[in-house]
ZAMARGU-4260 file (C-alpha; in steps of 0.2 Angstrom, whole numbers, plus 5000, padded with zeros to 4 digits):
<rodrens>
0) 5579/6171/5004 | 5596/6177/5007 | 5610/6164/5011 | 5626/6163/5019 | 5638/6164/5006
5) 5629/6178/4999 | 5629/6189/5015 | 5645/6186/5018 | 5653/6189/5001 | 5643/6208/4998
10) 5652/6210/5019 | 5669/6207/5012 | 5668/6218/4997 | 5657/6233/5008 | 5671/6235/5020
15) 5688/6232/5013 | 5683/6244/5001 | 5685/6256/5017 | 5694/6246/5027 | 5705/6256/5041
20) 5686/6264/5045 | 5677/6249/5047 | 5693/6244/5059 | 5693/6257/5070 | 5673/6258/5072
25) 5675/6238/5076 | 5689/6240/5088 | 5679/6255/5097 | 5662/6246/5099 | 5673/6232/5107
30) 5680/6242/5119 | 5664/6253/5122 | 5652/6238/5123 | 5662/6222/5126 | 5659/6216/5108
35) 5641/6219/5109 | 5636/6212/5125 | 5618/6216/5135 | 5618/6224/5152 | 5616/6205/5162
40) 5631/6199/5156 | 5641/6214/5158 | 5635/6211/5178 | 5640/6193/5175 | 5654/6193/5165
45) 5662/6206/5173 | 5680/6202/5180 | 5679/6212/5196 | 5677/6198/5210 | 5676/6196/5225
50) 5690/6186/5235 | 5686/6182/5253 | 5702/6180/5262 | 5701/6176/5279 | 5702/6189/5290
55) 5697/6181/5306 | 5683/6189/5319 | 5690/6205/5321 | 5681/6221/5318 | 5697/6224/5306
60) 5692/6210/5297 | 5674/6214/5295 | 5677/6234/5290 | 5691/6228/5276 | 5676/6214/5270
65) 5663/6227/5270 | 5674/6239/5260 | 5680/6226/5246 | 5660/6223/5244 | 5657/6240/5244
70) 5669/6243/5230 | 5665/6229/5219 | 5645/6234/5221 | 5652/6254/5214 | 5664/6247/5199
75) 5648/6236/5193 | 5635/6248/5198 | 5645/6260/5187 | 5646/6247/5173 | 5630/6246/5171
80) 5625/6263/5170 | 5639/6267/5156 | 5631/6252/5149 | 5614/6258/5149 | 5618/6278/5147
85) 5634/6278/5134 | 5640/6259/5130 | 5621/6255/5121 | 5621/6271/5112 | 5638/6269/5104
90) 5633/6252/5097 | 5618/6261/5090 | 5633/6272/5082 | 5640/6257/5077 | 5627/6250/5068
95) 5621/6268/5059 | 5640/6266/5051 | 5641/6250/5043 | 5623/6253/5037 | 5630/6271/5028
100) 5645/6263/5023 | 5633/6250/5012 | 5634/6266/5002 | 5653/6272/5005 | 5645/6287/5016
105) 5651/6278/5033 | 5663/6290/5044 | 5670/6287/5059 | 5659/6301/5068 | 5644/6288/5066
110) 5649/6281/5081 | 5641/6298/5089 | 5624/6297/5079 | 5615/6290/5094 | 5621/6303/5103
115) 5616/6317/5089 | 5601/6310/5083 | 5589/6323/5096 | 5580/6305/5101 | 5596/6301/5115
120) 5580/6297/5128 | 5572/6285/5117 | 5589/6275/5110 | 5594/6273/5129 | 5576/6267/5134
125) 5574/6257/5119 | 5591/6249/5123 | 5586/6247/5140 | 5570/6237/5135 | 5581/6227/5123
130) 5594/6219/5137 | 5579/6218/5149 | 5567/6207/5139 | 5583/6196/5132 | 5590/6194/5150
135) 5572/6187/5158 | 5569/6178/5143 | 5586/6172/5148 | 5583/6168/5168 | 5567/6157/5164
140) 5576/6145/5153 | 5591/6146/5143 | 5584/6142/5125 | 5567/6153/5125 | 5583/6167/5130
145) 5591/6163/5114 | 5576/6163/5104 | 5574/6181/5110 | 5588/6187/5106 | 5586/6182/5089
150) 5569/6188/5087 | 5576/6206/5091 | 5591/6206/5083 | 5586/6218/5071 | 5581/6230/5084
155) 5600/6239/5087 | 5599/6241/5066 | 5581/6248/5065 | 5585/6259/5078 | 5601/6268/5070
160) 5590/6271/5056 | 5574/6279/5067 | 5581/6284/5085 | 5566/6294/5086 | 5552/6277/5083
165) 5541/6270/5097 | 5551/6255/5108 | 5533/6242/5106 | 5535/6250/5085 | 5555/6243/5086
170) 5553/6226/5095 | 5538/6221/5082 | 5545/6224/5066 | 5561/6215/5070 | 5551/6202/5076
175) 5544/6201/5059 | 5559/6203/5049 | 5566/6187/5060 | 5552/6177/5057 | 5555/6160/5048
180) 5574/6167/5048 | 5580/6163/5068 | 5587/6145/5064 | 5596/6151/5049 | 5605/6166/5056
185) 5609/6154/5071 | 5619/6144/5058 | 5623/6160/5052 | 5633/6163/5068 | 5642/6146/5070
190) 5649/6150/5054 | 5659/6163/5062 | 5667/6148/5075 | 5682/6146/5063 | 5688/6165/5063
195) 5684/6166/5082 | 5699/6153/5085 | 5708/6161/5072 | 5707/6176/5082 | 5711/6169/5099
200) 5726/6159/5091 | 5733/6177/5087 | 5729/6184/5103 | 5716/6195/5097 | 5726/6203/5082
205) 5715/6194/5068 | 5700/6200/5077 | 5703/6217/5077 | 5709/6217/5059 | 5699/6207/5051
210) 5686/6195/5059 | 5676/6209/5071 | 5671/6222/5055 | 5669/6205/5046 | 5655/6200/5057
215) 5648/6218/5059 | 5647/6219/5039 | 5638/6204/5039 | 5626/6207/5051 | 5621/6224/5041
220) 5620/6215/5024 | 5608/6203/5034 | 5596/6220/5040 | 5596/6227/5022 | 5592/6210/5017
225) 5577/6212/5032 | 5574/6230/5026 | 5572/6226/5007 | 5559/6213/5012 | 5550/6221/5024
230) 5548/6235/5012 | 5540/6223/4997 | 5528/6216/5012 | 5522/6232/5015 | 5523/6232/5035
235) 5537/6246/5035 | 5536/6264/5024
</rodrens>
């Protein structure tokens, strides 16, 4: 069983030893993808709101309502798609890099591999599936949301490596390679807490140069970890 300290200490050493890279992959799949978040909370955390100001009865009134609504419903209908069509694909670009760059073979072109790989279709419809299941999961009750998450958090990873592999062939294998391991990469998580004030304390600038390719080197090592396993049980070739 992998632990904490371990992860972490084989991220450190993978990506400083090609550091500016794993930097600018980070910073781009934060700008690309919000730092990773799913197609819901893109529509919920987005900061395009509406402000009804009062505009009294007139027809004025109404038309100038009608448009702000109208705009808002374009900007996050417009959200979502890039999410869905380019924003998922980029993080499956992101994670194809830090799991070549394991192996010091990680460029920056990576980011593009979802987009290369001949299986566009199936990354975006896999991706797709992926928000989806997390986000209803999410709107019975908060905690069997977060479970789900977890039980597919491999899916991004397994996908970089087979674009081409069948969505219901993605979501069970990650599902096993989470079994017994939900709780702990939960704790895995919190860990993080520390460096996320760090990085808001510095208004971001920590983040960017240290704590995102941090976190996104230590979530690979916990996939090659899953992978390695998975291999010795036999349920992947």
């Amino acid at each position: 069983m992998w632990t904490r300290e371990l992860l972490k200490r084989n991220a450190k050493e993978i990506f400083k030893r090609n550091y500016w890279t794993c930097v600018g992959v980070s910073l781009v799949l934060a700008a690309l993808t919000g730092g990773g978040s799913s197609v819901i909370g893109r529509i919920g955390g987005n900061n395009t709101s509406v402000s009804y100001h009062h505009y009294g009865n007139s027809a004025r009134g109404f038309m100038i309502s009608m448009v702000v609504v109208a705009v808002t419903l374009i900007v996050v209908l417009a959200a979502v798609a890039f999410t869905i069509f380019a924003g998922n694909v980029f993080k499956i670009g992101g994670c194809s890099f830090f799991i070549k760059n394991r192996t010091m073979t990680g460029t920056f072109g990576n980011l593009l591999d979802g987009f290369k790989s001949g299986h566009y279709g199936n990354v975006v419809k896999t991706m797709f599936f992926y928000d989806l299941y997390i986000a209803l999961w999410s709107l019975l009750l908060v905690v069997p949301g977060i479970i789900k998450s977890y039980e597919y958090r491999m899916v991004p990873y397994i996908l970089a490596e087979n674009p081409g592999m069948d969505s219901k062939q993605v979501f069970e294998i990650s599902k096993r390679m989470m079994n017994g391991q939900k709780m702990e990469t939960f704790i895995l998580d919190l860990s993080f807490i520390g460096w996320a004030l760090v990085a808001g304390i510095t208004c971001g600038i920590a983040g960017v140069f240290y704590v995102a390719p941090y976190v996104n080197a230590t979530n690979t090592e916990l996939y090659a970890f899953n992978k390695a396993k998975a291999y010795e049980e036999g349920y992947i070739r």
